[in-house]
C-alpha positions as CSV (number, residue, x, y, z in Angstrom):
1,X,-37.4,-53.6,2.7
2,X,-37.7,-57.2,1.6
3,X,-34.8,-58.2,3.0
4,X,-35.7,-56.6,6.5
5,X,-39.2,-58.6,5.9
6,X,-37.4,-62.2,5.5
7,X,-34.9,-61.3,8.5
8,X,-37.5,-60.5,10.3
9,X,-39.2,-64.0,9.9
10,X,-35.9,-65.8,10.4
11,X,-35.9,-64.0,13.8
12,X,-39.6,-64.7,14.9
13,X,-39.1,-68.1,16.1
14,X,-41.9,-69.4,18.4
15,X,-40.2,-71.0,21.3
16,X,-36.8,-69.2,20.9
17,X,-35.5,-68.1,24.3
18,X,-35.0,-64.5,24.4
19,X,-34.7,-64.1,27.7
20,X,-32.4,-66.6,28.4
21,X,-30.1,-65.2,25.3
22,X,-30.4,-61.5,26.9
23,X,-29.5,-62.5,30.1
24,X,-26.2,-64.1,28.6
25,X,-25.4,-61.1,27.0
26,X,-25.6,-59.0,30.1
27,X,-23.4,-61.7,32.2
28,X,-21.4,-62.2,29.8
29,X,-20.6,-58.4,28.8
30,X,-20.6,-57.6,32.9
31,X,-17.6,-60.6,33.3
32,X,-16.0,-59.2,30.3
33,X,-15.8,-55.3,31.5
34,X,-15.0,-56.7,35.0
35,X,-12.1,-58.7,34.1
36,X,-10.7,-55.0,32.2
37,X,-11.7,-53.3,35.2
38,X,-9.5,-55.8,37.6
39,X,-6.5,-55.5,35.1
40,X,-6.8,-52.1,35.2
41,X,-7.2,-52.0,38.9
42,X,-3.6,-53.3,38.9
43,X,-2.4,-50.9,37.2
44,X,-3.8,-48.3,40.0
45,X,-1.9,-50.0,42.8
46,X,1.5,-49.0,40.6
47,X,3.8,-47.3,43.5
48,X,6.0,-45.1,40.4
49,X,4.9,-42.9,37.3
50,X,5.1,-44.0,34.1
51,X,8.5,-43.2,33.0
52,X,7.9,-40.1,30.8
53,X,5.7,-38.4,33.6
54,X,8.7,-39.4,36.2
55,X,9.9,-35.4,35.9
56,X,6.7,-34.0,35.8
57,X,5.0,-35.8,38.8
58,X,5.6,-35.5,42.2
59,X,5.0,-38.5,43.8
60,X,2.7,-37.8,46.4
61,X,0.7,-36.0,43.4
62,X,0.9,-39.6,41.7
63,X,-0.3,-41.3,45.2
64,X,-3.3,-39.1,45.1
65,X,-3.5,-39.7,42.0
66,X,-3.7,-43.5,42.2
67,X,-5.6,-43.2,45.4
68,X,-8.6,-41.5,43.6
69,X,-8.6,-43.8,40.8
70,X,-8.2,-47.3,43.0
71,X,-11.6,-45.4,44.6
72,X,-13.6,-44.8,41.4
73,X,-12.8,-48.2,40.7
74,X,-13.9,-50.2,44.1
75,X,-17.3,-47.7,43.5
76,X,-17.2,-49.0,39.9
77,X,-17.1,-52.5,40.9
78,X,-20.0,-51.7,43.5
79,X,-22.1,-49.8,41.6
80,X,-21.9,-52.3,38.6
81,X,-22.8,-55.3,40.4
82,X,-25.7,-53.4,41.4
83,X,-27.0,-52.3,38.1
84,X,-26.3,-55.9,37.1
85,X,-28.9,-57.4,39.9
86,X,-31.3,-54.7,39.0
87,X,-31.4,-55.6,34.9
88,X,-31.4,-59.1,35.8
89,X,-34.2,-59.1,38.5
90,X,-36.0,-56.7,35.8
91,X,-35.7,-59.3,33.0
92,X,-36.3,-62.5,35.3
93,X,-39.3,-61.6,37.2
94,X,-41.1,-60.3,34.8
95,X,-41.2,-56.6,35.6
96,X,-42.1,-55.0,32.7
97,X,-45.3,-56.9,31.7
98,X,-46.5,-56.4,35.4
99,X,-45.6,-52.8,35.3
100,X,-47.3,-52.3,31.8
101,X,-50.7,-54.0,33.3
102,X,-50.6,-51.8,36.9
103,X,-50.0,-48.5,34.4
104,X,-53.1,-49.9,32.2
105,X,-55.1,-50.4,35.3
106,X,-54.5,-46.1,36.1
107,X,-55.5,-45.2,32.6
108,X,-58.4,-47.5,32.7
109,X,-59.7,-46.5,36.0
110,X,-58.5,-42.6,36.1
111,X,-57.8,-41.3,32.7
112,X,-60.5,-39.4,30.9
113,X,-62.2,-41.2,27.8
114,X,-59.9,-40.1,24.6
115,X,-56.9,-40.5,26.6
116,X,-56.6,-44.6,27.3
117,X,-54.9,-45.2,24.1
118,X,-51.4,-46.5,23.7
119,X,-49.5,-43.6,23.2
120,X,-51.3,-42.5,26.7
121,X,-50.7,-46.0,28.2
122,X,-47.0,-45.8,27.0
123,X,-46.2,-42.2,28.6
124,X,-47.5,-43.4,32.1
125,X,-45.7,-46.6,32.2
126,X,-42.6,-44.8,31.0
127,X,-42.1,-41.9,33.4
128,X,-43.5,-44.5,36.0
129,X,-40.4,-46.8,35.7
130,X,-38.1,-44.0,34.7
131,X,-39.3,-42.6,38.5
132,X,-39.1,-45.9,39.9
133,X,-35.1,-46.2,38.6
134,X,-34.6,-43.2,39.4
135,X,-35.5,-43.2,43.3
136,X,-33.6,-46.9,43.3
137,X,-30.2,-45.8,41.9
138,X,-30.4,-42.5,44.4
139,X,-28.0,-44.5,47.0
140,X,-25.2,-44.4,43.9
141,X,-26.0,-40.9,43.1
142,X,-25.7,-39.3,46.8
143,X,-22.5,-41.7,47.4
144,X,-20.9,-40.7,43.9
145,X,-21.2,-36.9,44.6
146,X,-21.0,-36.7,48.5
147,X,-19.0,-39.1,49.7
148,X,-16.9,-40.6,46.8
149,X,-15.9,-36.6,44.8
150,X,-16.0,-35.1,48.3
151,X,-13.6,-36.9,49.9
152,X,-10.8,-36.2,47.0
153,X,-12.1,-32.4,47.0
154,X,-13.9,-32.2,43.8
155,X,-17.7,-31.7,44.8
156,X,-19.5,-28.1,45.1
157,X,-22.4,-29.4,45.6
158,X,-24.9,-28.8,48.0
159,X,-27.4,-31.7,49.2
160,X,-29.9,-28.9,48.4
161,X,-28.6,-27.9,44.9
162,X,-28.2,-32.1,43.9
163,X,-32.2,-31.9,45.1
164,X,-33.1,-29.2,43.2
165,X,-30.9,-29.9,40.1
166,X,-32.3,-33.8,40.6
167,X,-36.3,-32.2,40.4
168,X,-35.2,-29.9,37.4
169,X,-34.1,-33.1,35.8
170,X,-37.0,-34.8,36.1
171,X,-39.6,-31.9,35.2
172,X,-37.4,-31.2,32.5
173,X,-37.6,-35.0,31.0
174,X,-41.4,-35.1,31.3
175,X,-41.8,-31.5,29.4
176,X,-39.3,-32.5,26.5
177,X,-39.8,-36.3,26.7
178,X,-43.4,-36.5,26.4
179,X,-44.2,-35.3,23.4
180,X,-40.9,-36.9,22.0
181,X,-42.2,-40.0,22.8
182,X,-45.5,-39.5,22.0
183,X,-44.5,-38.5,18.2
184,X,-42.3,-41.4,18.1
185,X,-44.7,-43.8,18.9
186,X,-47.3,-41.9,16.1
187,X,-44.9,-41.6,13.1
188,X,-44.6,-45.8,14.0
189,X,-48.3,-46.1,14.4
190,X,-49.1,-43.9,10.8
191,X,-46.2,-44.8,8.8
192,X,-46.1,-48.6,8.2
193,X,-43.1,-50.6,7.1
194,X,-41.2,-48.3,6.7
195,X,-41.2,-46.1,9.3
196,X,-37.6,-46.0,10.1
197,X,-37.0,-43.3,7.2
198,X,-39.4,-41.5,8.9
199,X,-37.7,-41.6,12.3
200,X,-34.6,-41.2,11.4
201,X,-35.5,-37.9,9.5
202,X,-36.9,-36.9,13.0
203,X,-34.4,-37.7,14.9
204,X,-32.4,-35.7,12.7
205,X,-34.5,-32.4,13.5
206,X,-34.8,-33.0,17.5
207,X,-31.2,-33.1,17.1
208,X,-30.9,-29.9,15.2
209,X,-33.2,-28.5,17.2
210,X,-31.3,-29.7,20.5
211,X,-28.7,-27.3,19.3
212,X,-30.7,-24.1,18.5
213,X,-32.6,-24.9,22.0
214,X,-30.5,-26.0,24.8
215,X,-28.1,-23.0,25.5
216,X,-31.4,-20.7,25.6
217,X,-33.8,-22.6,27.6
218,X,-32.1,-25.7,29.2
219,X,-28.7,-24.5,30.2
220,X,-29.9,-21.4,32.0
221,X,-31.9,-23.8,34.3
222,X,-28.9,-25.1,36.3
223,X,-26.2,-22.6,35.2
224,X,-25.4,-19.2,34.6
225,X,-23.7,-17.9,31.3
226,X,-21.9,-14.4,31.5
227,X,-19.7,-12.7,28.4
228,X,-16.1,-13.0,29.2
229,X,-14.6,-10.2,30.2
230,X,-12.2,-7.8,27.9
231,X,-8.4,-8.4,28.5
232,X,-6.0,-11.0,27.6
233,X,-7.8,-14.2,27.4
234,X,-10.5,-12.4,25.2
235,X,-8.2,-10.9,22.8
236,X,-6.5,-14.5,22.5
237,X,-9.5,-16.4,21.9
238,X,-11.2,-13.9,19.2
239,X,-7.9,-13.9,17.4
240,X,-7.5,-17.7,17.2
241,X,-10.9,-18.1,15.9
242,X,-10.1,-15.3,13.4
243,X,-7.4,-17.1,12.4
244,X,-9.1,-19.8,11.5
245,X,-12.3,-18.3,10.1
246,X,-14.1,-20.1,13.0
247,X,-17.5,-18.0,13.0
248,X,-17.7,-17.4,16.9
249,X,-20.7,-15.2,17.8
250,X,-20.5,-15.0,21.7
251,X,-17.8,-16.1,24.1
252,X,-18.9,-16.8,27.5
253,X,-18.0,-18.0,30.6
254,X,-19.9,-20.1,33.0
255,X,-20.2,-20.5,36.7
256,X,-19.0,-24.5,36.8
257,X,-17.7,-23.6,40.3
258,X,-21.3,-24.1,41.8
259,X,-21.5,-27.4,41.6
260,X,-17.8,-29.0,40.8
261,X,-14.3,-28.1,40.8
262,X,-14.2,-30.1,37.3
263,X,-13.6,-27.3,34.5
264,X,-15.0,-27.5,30.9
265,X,-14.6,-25.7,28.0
266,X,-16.7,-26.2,24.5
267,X,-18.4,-24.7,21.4
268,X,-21.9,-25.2,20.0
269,X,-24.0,-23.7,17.1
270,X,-25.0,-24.1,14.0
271,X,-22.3,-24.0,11.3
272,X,-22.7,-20.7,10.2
273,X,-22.6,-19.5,14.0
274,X,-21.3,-21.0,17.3
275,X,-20.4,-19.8,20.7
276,X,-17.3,-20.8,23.1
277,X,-18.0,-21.5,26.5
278,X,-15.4,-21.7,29.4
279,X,-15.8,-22.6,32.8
280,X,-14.7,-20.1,35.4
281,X,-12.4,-23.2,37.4
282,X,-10.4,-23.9,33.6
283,X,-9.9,-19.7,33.9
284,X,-9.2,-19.5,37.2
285,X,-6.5,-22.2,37.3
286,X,-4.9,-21.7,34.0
287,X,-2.5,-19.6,32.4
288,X,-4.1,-17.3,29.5
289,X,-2.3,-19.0,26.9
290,X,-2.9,-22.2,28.0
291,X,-6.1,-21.8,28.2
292,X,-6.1,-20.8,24.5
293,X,-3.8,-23.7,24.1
294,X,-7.0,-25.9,25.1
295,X,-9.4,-24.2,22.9
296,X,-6.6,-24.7,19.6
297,X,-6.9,-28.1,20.6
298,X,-11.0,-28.0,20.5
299,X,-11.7,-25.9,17.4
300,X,-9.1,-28.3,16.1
301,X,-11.7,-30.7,16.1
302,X,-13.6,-28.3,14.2
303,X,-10.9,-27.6,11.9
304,X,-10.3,-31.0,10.4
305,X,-14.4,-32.0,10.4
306,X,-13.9,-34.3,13.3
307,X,-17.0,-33.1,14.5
308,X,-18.7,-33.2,11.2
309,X,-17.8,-36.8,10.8
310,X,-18.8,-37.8,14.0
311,X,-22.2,-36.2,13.1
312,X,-22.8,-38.0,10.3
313,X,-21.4,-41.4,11.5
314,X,-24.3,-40.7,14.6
315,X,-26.7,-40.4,11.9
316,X,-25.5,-43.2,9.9
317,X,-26.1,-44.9,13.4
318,X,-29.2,-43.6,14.2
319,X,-30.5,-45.1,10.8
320,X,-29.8,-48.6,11.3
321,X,-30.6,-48.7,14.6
322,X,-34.3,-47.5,13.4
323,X,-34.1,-50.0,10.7
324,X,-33.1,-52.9,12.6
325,X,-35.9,-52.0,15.1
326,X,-38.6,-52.7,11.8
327,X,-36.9,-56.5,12.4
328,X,-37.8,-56.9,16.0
329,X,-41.5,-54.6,16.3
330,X,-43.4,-57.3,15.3
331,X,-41.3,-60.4,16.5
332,X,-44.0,-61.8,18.8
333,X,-41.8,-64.7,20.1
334,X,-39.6,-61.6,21.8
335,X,-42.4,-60.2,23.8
336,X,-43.4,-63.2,24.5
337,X,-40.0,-64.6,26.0
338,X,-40.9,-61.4,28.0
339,X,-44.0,-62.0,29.3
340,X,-46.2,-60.2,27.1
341,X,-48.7,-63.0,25.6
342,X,-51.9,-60.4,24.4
343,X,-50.1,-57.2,24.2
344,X,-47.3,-56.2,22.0
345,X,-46.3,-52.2,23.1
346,X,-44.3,-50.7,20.7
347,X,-42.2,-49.2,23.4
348,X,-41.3,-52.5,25.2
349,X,-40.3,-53.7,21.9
350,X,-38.2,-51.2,21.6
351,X,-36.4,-51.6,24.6
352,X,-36.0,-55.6,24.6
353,X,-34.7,-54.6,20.9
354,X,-32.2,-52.8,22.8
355,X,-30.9,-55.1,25.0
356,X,-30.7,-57.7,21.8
357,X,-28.5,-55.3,19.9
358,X,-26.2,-54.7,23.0
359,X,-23.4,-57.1,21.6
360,X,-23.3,-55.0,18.6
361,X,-23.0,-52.3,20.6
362,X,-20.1,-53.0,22.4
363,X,-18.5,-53.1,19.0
364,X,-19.6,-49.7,18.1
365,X,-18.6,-48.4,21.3
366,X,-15.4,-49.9,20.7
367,X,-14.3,-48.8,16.9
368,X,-16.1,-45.2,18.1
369,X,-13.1,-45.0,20.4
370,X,-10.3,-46.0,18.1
371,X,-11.5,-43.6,16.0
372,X,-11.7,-40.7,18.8
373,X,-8.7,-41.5,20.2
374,X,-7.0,-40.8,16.1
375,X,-8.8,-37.8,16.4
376,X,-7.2,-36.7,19.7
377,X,-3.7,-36.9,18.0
378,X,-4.9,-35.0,15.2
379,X,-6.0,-32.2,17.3
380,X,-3.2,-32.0,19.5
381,X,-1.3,-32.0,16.0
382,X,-3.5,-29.0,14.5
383,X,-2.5,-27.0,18.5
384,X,1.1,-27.9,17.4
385,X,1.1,-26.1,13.8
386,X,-0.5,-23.2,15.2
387,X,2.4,-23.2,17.8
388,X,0.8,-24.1,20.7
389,X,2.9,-27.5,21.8
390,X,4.5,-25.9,24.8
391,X,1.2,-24.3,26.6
392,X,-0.8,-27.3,25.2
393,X,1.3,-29.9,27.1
394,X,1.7,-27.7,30.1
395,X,-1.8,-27.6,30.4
396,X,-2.4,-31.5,29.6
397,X,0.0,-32.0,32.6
398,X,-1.4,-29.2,34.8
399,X,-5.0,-30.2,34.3
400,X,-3.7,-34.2,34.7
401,X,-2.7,-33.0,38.2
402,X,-5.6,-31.1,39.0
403,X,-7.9,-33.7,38.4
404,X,-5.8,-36.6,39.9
405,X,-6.6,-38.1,36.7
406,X,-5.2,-42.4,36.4
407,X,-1.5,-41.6,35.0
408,X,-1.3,-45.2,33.3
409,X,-3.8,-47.7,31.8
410,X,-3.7,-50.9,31.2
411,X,-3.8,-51.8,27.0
412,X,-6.6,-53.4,26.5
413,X,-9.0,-51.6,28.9
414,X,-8.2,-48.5,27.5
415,X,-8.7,-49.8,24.0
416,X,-12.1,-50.8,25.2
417,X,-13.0,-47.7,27.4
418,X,-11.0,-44.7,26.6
419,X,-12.3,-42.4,23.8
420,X,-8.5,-40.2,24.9
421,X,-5.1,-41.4,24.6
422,X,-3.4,-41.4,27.8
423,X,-1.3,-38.4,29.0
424,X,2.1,-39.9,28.5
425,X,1.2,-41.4,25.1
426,X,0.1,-37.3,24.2
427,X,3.2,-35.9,25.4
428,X,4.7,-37.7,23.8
429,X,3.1,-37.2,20.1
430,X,3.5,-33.5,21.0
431,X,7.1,-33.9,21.6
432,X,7.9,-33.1,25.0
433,X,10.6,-32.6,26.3
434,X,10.0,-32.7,30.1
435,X,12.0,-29.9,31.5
436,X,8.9,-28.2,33.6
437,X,9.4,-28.2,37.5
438,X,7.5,-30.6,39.2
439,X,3.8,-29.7,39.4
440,X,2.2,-30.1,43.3
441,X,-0.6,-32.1,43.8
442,X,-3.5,-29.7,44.0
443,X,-5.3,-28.7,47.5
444,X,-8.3,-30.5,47.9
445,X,-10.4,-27.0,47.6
446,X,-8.8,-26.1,44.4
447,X,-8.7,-28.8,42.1
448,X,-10.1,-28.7,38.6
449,X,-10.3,-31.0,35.5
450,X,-10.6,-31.0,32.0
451,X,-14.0,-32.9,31.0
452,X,-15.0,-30.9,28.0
453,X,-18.6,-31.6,27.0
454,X,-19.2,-33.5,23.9
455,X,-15.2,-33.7,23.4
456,X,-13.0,-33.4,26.1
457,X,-9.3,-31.9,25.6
């Protein structure tokens, strides 16, 4: 705590130029991911598979292929720039503090008396911006999902269904998110110093209860669940989980196919009881075993505590983050490098705190994948000893084609954004052999991917 106290003076510096510090580390990260982006762009204008998916590729599966991810990437380049102009005209003309006094001047005039204190205040200025992003960034949205995904075949989506699930979204975030935030800004207000134990021990049951909550009353808003059906596929899964004492409850498959031709497949639970869920597009375009090739793979994961670890390194994260934050909530020369000279919102200093600790950050998010990506092999591994090499890298290579997934990657932009090894680098570890026939490239109504919530294949 004392140390905390004395970095916390160090830091509150009357004078020092926040903003100008903040904005440096936005450029400078923005240069830094576009420079990775441009050496991976070459990469995408490759004209031949890497050599160990030369017999497994066709190539105009591998010029689709490159196509899709050259296009991804021009949006990327787009789509970044434009984030980048809205953060920096955010920061540099003051938004925030003008946004905070408009939101004060609603409460003051409309809200009734009782109701005009800060937490109050701090709910109406934060769905008002979140609204205000929100309706801004709609162009990238649309153009992502209609234009972008529909020209390469993957969207289901209806412009009424990206409405409606867009709505949903938003009702949803003010339900759950107000009185989130309104106990996060009282366990600050009543707690003192040393309020980041008591955070982080909250954040610890909305996370828990996350879990126990979303598949009853979030999920069913925008999907369906159904119990798979008996037959093969059933009887493979329940065994496999028997096998390994995994303490499945429900098996279910999902109606993915609504909305995208991507395919997912995932457990969740509490440890004493989970569920598998499968999307109806991995089902429909997979082999049976293959398809419990993919879920070795995942419960894998579950297995060798890869998820268990990650959990409590999210924690761990969670933790210093909070503390940290009791460095910056009372450093008055950061809201005022922001424009906020007689008011000092706990949220705002939140969120400038934020955009401070983004260069450490981009660290985290950096050793995070390293890790992940040793994780990967160690899955694929676990699939191996059960005997599942064969089907598993059948379906890494099916799926690869299905999804038009980038083939290749340039070193140090998959160091920095890539949480999975490449394809080749996983056949590879899993021995392959490469004697399959040549895959086709999928139709453009029937592709599918593998994007596996929480952990992909």
């Amino acid at each position: 705590m004392d140390i905390l106290r004395r970095l916390g003076e160090l830091l509150d510096r009357p004078g020092f130029p926040w903003k100008k510090l903040i904005i440096g580390f936005q450029v400078t990260q923005y240069v830094f991911e576009g420079i990775l982006s441009l050496r991976q762009y070459k990469i995408l204008q490759q004209t031949k598979p890497p050599q160990a998916l030369a017999d497994e590729v066709k190539q105009e599966t591998f010029d689709k292929s490159q196509a899709y991810g050259r296009a991804k990437a021009q949006f990327g380049f787009v789509s970044g720039l434009y984030s980048q102009v809205q953060n920096f005209g955010t920061i540099y003309y003051d938004v925030l503090p003008q946004l905070w006094d408009l939101t004060g001047i609603w409460l003051y005039r409309y809200a009734p008396n009782g109701y005009t204190g800060e937490i109050m205040h701090t709910l109406i200025f934060f769905f008002t911006y979140n609204f205000i992003t929100t309706i801004i960034n709609l162009p990238v949205s649309y153009y992502s999902t209609f234009v972008l995904e529909e020209k390469f075949g993957f969207n289901k989506s209806t412009v009424k269904l990206w409405v409606v699930d867009l709505l949903k979204g938003q009702a949803l975030g003010l339900a759950l998110g107000a009185p989130l935030l309104s106990a996060f800004l009282a366990i600050i207000q009543r707690t003192g110093n040393g309020f980041f134990y008591y955070l982080f021990l909250f954040g610890i049951a909305v996370q828990l209860f996350a879990i126990t909550i979303y598949p009853i009353a979030i999920l069913p808003l925008f999907n369906k669940l159904s119990p798979l059906e008996d037959g093969a596929l059933k009887v493979g899964v329940e065994g496999l989980a028997k096998r390994l004492d995994f303490p499945l409850t429900n098996l279910f498959v999902i109606d993915g196919s609504r909305r995208s031709a991507h395919s997912n497949a995932y457990f969740y639970g509490l440890p004493w009881k989970k569920h598998i869920v499968i999307y109806d597009t991995l089902i429909e375009k997979s082999e049976t075993e293959e398809v419990v090739a993919v879920l070795s793979h995942e419960l894998g994961h579950w297995s060798l505590s890869h998820t268990t670890k990650l959990f409590g390194i999210a924690q761990f994260h969670m933790f210093y983050i909070f503390a940290l934050f009791s460095v910056f909530i009372n450093n008055r020369s950061l809201y005022k490098s922001f424009g906020f000279h007689k008011q000092f919102p706990i949220i705002i200093g939140f969120i400038l705190f934020s955009e401070a600790l983004a260069p450490m950050d981009t660290v985290v998010k950096l050793l995070m994948n390293i890790l992940s990506r040793r994780f990967e092999f160690e899955a694929d591994e676990f699939a191996v000893k059960l005997g599942y090499s064969t089907e598993l890298a059948k379906s890494l290579i099916k799926l690869q084609i299905q999804n038009l997934s980038t083939m290749d990657a340039d070193w140090m932009y998959a160091s920095y954004h890539f949480s999975h090894p490449i394809l080749p680098e996983r056949l590879g570890a899993l021995g392959w052999s490469g004697k399959e026939k040549k895959a086709d490239p999928p139709k453009m109504d029937e592709v599918n991917a593998s994007v596996v919530t929480g952990r992909e294949l």
